[in-house]
N, CA, C and O atoms as CSV, one atom per row, in Angstrom:
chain,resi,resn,atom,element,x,y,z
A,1,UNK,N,N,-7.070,12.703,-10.824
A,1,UNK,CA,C,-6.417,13.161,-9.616
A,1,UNK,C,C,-5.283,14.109,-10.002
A,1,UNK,O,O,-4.562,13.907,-10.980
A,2,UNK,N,N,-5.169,15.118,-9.209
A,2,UNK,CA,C,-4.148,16.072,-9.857
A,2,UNK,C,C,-2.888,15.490,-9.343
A,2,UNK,O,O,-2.665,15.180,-8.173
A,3,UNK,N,N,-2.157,15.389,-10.272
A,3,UNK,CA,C,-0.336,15.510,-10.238
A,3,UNK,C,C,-0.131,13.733,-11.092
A,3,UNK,O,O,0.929,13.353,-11.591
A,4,UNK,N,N,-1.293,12.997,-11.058
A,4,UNK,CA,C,-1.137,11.883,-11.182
A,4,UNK,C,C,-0.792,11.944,-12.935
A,4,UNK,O,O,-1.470,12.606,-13.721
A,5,UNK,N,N,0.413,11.098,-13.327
A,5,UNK,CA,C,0.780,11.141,-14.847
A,5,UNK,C,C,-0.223,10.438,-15.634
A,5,UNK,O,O,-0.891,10.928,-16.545
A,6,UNK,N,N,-0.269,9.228,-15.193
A,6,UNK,CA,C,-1.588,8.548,-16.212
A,6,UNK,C,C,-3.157,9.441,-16.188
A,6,UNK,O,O,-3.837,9.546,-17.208
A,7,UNK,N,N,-3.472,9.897,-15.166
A,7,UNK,CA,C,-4.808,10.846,-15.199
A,7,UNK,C,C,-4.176,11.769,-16.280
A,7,UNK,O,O,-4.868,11.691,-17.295
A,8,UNK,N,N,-2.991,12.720,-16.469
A,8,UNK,CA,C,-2.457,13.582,-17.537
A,8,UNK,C,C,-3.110,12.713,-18.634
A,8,UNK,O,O,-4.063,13.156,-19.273
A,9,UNK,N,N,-2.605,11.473,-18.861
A,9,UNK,CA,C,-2.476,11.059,-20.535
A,9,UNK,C,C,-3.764,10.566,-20.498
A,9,UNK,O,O,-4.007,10.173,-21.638
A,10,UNK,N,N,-4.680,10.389,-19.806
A,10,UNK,CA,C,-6.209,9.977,-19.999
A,10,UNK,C,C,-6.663,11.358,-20.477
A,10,UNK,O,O,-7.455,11.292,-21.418
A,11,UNK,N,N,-6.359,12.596,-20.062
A,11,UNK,CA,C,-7.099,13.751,-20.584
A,11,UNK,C,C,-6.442,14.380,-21.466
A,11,UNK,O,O,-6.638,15.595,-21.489
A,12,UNK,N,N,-5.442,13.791,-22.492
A,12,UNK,CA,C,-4.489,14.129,-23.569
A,12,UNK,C,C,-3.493,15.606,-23.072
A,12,UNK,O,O,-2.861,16.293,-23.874
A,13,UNK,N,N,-3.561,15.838,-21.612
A,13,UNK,CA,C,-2.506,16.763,-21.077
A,13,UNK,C,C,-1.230,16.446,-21.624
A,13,UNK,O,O,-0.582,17.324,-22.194
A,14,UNK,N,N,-0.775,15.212,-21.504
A,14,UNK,CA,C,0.635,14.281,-21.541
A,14,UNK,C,C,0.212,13.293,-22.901
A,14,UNK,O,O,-0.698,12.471,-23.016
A,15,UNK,N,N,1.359,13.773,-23.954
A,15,UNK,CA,C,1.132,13.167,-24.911
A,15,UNK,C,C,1.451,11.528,-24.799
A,15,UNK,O,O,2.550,11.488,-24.246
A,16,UNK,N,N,1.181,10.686,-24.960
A,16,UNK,CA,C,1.064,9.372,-25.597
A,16,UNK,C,C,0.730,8.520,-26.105
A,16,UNK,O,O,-0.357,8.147,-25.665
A,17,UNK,N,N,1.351,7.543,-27.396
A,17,UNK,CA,C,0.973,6.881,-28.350
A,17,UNK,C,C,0.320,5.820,-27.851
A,17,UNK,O,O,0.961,5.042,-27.145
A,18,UNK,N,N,-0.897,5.604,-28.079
A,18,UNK,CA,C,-1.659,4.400,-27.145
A,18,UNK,C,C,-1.898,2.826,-28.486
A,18,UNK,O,O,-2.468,2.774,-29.576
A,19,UNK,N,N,-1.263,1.953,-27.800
A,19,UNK,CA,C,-1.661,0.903,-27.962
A,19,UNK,C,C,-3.008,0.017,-28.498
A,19,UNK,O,O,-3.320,-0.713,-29.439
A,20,UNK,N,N,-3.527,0.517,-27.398
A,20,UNK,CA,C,-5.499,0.155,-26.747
A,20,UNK,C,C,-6.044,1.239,-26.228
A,20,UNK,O,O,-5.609,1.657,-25.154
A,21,UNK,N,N,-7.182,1.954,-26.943
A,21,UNK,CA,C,-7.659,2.850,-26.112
A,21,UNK,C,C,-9.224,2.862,-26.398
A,21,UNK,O,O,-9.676,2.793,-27.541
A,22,UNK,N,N,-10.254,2.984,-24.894
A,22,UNK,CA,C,-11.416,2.995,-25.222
A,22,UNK,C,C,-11.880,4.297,-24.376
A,22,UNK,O,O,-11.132,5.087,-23.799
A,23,UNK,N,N,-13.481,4.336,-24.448
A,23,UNK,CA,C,-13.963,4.767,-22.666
A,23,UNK,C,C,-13.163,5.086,-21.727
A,23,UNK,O,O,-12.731,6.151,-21.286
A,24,UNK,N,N,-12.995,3.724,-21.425
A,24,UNK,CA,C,-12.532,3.221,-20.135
A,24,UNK,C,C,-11.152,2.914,-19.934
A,24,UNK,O,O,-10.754,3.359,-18.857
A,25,UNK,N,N,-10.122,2.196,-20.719
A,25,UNK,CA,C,-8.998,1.603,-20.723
A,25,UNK,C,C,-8.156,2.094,-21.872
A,25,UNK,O,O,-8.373,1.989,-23.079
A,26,UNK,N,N,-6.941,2.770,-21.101
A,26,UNK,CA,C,-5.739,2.884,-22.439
A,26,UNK,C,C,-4.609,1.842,-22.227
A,26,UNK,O,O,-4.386,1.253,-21.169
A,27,UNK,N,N,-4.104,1.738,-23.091
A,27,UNK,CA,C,-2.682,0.989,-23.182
A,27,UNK,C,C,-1.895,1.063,-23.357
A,27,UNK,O,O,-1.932,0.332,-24.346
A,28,UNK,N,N,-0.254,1.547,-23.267
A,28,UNK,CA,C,0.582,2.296,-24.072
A,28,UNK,C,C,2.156,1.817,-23.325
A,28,UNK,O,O,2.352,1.820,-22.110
A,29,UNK,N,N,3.088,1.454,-24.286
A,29,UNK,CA,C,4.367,1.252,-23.797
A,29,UNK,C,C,4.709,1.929,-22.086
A,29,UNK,O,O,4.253,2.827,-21.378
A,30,UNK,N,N,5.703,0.954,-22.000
A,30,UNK,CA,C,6.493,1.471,-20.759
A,30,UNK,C,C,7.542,2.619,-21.591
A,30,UNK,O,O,7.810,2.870,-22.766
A,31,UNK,N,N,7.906,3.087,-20.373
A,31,UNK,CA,C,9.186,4.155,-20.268
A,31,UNK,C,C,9.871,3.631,-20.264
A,31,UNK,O,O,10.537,3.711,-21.296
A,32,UNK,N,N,10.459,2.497,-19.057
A,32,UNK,CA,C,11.479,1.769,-18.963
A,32,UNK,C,C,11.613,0.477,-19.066
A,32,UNK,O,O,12.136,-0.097,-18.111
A,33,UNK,N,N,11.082,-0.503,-20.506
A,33,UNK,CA,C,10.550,-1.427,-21.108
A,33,UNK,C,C,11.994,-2.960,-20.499
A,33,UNK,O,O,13.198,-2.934,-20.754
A,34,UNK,N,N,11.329,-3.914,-19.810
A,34,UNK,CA,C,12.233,-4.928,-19.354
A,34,UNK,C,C,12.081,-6.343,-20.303
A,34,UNK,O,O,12.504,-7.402,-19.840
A,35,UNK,N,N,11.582,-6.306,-21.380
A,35,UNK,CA,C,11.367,-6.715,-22.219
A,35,UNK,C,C,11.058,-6.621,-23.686
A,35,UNK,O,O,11.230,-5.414,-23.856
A,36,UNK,N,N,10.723,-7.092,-24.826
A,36,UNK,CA,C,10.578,-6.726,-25.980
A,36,UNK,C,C,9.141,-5.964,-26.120
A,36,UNK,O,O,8.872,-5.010,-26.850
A,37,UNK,N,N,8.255,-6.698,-25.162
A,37,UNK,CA,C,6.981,-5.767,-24.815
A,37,UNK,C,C,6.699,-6.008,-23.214
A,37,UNK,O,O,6.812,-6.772,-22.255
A,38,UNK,N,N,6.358,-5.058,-23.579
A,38,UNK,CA,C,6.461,-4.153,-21.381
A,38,UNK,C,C,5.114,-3.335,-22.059
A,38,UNK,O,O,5.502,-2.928,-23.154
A,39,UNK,N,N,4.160,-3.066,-21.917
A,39,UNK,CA,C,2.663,-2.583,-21.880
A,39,UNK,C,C,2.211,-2.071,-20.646
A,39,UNK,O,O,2.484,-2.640,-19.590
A,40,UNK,N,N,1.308,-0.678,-20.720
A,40,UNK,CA,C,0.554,-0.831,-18.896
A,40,UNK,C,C,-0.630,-0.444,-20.131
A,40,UNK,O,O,-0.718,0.032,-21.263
A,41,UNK,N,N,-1.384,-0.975,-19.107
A,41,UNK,CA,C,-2.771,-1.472,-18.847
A,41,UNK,C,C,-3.277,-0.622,-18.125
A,41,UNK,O,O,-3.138,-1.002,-16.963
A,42,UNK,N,N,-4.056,0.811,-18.192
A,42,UNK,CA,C,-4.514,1.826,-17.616
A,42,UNK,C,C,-6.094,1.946,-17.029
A,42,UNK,O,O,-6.717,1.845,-18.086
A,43,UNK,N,N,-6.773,2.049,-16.322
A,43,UNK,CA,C,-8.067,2.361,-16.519
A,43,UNK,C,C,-7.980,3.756,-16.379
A,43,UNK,O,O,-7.319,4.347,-15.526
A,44,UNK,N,N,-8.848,4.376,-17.468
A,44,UNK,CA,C,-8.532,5.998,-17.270
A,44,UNK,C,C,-9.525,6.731,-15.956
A,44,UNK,O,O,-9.572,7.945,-16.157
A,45,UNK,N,N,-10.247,6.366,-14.800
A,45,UNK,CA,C,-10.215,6.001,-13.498
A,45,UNK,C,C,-9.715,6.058,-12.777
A,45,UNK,O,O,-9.665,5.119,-11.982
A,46,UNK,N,N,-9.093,7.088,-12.612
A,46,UNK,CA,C,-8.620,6.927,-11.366
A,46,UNK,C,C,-8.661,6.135,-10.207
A,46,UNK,O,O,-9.733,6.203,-9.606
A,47,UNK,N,N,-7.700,5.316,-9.662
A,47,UNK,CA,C,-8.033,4.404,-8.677
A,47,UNK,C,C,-6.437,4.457,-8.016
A,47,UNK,O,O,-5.483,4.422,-8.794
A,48,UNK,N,N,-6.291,4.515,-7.038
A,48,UNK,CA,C,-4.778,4.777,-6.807
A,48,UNK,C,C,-4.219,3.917,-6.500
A,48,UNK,O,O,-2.992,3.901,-6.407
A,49,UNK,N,N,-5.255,2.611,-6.170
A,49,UNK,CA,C,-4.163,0.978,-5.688
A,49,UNK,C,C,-5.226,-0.255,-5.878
A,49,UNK,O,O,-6.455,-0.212,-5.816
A,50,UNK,N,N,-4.588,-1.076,-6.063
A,50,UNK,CA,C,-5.409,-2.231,-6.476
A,50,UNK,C,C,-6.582,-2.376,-5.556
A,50,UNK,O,O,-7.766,-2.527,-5.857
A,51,UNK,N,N,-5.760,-2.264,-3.818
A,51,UNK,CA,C,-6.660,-2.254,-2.340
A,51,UNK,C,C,-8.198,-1.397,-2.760
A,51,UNK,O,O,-9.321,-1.870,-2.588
A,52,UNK,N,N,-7.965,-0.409,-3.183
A,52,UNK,CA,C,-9.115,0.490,-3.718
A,52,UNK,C,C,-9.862,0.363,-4.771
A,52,UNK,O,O,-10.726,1.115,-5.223
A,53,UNK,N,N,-9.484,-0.605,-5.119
A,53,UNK,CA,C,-10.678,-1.135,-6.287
A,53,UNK,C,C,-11.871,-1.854,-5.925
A,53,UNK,O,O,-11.808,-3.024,-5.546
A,54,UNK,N,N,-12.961,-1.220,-6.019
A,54,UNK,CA,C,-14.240,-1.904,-5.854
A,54,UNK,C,C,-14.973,-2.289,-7.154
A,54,UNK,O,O,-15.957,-2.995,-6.935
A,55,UNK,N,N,-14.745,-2.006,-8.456
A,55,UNK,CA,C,-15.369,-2.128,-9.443
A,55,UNK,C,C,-14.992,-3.419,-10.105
A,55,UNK,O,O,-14.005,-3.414,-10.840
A,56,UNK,N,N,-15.663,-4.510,-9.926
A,56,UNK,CA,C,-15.661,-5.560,-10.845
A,56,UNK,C,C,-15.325,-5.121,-12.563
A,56,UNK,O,O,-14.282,-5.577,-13.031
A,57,UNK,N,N,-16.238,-4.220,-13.499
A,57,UNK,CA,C,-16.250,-3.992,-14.225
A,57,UNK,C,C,-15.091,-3.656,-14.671
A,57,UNK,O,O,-14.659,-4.042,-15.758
A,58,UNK,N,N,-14.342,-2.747,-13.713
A,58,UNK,CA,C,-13.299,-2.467,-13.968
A,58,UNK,C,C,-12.235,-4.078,-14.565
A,58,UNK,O,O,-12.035,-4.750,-15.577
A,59,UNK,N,N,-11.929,-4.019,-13.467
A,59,UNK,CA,C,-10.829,-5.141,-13.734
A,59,UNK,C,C,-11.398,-6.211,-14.636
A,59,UNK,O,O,-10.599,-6.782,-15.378
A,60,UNK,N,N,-12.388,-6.482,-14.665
A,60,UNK,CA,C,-13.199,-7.556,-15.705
A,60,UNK,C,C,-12.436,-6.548,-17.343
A,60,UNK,O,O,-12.092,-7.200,-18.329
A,61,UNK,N,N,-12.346,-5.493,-17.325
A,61,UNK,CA,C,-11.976,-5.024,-18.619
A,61,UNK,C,C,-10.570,-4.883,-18.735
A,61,UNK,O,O,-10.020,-4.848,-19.836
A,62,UNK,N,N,-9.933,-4.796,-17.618
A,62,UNK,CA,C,-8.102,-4.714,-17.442
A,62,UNK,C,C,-7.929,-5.932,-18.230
A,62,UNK,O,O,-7.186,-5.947,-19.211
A,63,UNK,N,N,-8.823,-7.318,-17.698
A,63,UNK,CA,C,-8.300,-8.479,-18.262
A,63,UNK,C,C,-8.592,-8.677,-19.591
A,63,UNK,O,O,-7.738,-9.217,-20.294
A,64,UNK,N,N,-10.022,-8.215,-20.235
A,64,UNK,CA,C,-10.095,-8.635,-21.279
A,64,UNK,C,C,-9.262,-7.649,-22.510
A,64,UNK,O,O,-8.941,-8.233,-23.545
A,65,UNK,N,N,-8.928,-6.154,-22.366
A,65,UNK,CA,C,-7.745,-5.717,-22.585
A,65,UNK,C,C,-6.311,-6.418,-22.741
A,65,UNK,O,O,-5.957,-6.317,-23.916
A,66,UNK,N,N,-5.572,-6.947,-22.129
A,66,UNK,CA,C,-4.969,-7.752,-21.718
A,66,UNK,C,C,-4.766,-9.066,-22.464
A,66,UNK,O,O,-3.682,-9.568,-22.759
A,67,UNK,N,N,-6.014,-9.555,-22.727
A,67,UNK,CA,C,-6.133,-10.607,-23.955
A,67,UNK,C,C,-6.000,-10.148,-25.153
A,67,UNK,O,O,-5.244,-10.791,-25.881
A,68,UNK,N,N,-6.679,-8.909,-25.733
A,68,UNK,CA,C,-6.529,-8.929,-26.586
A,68,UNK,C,C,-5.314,-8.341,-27.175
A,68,UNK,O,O,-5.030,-8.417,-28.370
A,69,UNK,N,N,-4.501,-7.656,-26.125
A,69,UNK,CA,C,-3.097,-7.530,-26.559
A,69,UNK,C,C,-2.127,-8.336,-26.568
A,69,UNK,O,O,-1.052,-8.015,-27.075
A,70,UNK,N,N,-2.313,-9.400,-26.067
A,70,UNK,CA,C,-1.325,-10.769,-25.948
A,70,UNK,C,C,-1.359,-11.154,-27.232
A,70,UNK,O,O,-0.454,-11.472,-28.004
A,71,UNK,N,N,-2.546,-11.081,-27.363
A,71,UNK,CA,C,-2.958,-11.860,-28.712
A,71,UNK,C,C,-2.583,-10.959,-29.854
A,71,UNK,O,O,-2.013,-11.490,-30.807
A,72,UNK,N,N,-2.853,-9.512,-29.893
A,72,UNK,CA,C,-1.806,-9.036,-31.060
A,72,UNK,C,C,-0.173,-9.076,-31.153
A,72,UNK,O,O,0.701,-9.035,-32.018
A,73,UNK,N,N,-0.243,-9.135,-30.357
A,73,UNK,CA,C,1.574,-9.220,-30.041
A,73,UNK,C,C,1.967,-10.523,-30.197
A,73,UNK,O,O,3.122,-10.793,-29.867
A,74,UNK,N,N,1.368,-11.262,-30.563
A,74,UNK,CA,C,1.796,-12.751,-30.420
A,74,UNK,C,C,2.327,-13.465,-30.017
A,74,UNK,O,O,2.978,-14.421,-30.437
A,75,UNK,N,N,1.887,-12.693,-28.282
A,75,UNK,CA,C,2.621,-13.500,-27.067
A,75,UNK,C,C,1.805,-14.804,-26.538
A,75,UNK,O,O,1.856,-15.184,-25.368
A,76,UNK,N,N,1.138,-15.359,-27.434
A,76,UNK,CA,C,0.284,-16.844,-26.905
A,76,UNK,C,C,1.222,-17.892,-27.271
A,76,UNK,O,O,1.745,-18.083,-28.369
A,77,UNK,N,N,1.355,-18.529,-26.213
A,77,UNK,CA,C,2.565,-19.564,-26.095
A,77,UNK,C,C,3.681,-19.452,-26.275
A,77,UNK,O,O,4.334,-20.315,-26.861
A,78,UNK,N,N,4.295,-18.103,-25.707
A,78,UNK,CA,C,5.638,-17.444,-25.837
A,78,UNK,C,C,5.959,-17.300,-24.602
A,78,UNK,O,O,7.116,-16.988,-24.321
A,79,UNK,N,N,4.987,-17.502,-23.600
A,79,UNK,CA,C,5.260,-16.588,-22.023
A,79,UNK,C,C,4.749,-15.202,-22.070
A,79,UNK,O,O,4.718,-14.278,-22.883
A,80,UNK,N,N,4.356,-15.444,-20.845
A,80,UNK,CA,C,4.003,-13.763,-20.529
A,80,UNK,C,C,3.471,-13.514,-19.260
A,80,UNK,O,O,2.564,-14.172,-18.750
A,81,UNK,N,N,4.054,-12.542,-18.747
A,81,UNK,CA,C,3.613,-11.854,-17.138
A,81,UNK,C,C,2.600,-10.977,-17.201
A,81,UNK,O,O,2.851,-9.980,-17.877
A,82,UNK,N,N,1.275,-11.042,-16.594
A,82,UNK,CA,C,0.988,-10.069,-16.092
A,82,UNK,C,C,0.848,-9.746,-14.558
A,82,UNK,O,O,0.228,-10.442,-13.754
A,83,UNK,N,N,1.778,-8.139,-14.173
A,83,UNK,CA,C,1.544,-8.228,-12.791
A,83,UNK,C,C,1.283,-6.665,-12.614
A,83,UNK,O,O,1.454,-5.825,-13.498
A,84,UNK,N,N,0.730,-6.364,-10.995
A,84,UNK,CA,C,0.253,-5.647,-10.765
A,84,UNK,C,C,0.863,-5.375,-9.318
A,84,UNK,O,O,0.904,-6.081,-8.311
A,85,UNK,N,N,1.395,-3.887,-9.632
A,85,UNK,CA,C,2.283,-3.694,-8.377
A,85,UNK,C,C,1.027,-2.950,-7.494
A,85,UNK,O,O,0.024,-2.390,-7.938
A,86,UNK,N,N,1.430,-3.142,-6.152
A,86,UNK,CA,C,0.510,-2.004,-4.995
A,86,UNK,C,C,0.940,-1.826,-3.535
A,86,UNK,O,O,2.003,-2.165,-3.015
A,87,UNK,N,N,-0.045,-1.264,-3.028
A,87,UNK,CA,C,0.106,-1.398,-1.169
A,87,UNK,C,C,1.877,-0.559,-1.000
A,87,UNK,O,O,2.676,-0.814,-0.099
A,88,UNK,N,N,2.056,0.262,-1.940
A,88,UNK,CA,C,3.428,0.729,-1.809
A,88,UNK,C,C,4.135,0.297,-2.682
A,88,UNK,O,O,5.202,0.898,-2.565
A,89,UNK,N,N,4.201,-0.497,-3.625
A,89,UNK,CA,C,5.319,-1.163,-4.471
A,89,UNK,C,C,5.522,-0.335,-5.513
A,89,UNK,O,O,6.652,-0.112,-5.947
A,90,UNK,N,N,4.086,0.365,-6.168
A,90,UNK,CA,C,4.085,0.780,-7.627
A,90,UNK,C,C,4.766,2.513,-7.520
A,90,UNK,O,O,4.763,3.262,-6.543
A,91,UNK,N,N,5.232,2.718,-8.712
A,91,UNK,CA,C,5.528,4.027,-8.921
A,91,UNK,C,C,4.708,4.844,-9.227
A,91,UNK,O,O,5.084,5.983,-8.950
A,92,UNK,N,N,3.504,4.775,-9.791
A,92,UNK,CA,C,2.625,5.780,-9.819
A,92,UNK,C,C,1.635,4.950,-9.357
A,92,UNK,O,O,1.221,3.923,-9.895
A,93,UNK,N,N,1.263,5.478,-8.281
A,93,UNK,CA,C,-0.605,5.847,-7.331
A,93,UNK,C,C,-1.925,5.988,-8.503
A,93,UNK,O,O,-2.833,6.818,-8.560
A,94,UNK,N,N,-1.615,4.855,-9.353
A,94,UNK,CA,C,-2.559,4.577,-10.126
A,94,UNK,C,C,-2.803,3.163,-10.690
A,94,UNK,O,O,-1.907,2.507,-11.222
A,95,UNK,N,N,-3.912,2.790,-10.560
A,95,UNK,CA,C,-3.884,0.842,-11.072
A,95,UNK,C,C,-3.650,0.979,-12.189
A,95,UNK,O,O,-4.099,1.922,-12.840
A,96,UNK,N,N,-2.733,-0.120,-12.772
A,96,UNK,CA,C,-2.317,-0.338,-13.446
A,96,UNK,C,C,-1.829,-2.024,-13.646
A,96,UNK,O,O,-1.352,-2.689,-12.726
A,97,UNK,N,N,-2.018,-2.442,-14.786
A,97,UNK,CA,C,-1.425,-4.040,-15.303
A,97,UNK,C,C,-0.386,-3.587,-16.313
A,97,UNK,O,O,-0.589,-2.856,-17.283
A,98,UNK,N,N,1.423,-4.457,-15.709
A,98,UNK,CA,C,2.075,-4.573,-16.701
A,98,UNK,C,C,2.472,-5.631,-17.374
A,98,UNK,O,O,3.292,-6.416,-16.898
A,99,UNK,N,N,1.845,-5.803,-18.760
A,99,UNK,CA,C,2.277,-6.851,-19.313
A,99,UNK,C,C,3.424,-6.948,-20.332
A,99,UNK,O,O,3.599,-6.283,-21.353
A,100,UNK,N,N,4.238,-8.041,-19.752
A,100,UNK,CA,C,6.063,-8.182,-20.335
A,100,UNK,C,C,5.738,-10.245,-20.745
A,100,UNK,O,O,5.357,-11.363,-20.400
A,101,UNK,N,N,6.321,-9.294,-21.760
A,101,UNK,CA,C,6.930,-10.786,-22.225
A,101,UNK,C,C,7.775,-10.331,-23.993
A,101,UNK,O,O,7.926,-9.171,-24.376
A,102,UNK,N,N,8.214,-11.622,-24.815
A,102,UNK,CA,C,7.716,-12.972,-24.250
A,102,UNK,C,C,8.787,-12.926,-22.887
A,102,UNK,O,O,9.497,-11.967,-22.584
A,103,UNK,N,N,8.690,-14.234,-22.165
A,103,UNK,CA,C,9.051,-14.973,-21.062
A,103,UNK,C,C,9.384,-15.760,-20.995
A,103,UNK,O,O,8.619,-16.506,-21.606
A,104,UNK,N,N,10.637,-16.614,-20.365
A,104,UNK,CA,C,10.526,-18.192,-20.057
A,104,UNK,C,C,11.288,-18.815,-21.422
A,104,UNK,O,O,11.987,-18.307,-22.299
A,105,UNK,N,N,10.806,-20.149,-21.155
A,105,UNK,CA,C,11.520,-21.176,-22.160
A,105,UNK,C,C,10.882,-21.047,-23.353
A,105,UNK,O,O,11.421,-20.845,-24.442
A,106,UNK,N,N,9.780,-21.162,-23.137
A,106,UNK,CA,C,8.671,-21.107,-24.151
A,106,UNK,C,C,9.033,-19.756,-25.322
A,106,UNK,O,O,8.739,-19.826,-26.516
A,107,UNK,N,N,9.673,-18.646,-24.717
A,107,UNK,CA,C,10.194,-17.632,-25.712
A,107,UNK,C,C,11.269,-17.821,-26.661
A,107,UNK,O,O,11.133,-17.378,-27.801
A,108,UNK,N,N,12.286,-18.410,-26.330
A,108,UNK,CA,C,13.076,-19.756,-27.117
A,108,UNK,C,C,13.043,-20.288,-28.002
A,108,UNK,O,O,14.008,-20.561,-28.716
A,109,UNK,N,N,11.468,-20.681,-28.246
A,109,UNK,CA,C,11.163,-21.803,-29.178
A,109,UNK,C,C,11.224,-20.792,-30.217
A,109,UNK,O,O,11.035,-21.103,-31.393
């Protein structure tokens, strides 16, 4: 979609260091990180809100993405959020999962 920033960095317009990147799904730090890891979770897909997602496949791969970055980061049993802003909340008009952590008590230990 034109003007959209993540469509930029799916077509290497907008440089960024990716995390996770396939096909389908990139991964790459936040800008404005609220934790030690703050991650988005991209489908390079355009989709502009969660409401507009019809693809199972899709999100079936947001999540398993998602695992396997928890799991490098060695946020399993540390806490960890994943959430998904929409319907107006998010800053960019593109789906997206941000995962922050660690979290909680459990980050403590």
């Amino acid at each position: 979609m034109k003007g959209c920033i993540f469509c930029k960095i799916a077509v290497r317009k907008t440089p960024k260091k990716f995390i996770y990147e396939d096909d389908e799904i990139m991964a790459f730090p936040d800008i404005n990180p609220i934790a030690p890891v703050h991650i988005l979770i991209v489908p390079k897909k355009h989709v502009p809100d969660f409401m507009d997602l019809e693809e199972d496949k899709i999100f079936s791969k947001l999540r398993k993405v998602a695992q396997k970055i928890v799991k490098k980061h060695g946020l399993e049993g540390k806490g960890f959020r994943i959430t998904i802003n929409a319907g107006g909340a998010q800053i960019v008009d593109h789906l997206h999962l941000h995962l922050i952590g660690p979290l909680g008590k459990a980050a403590k230990m």
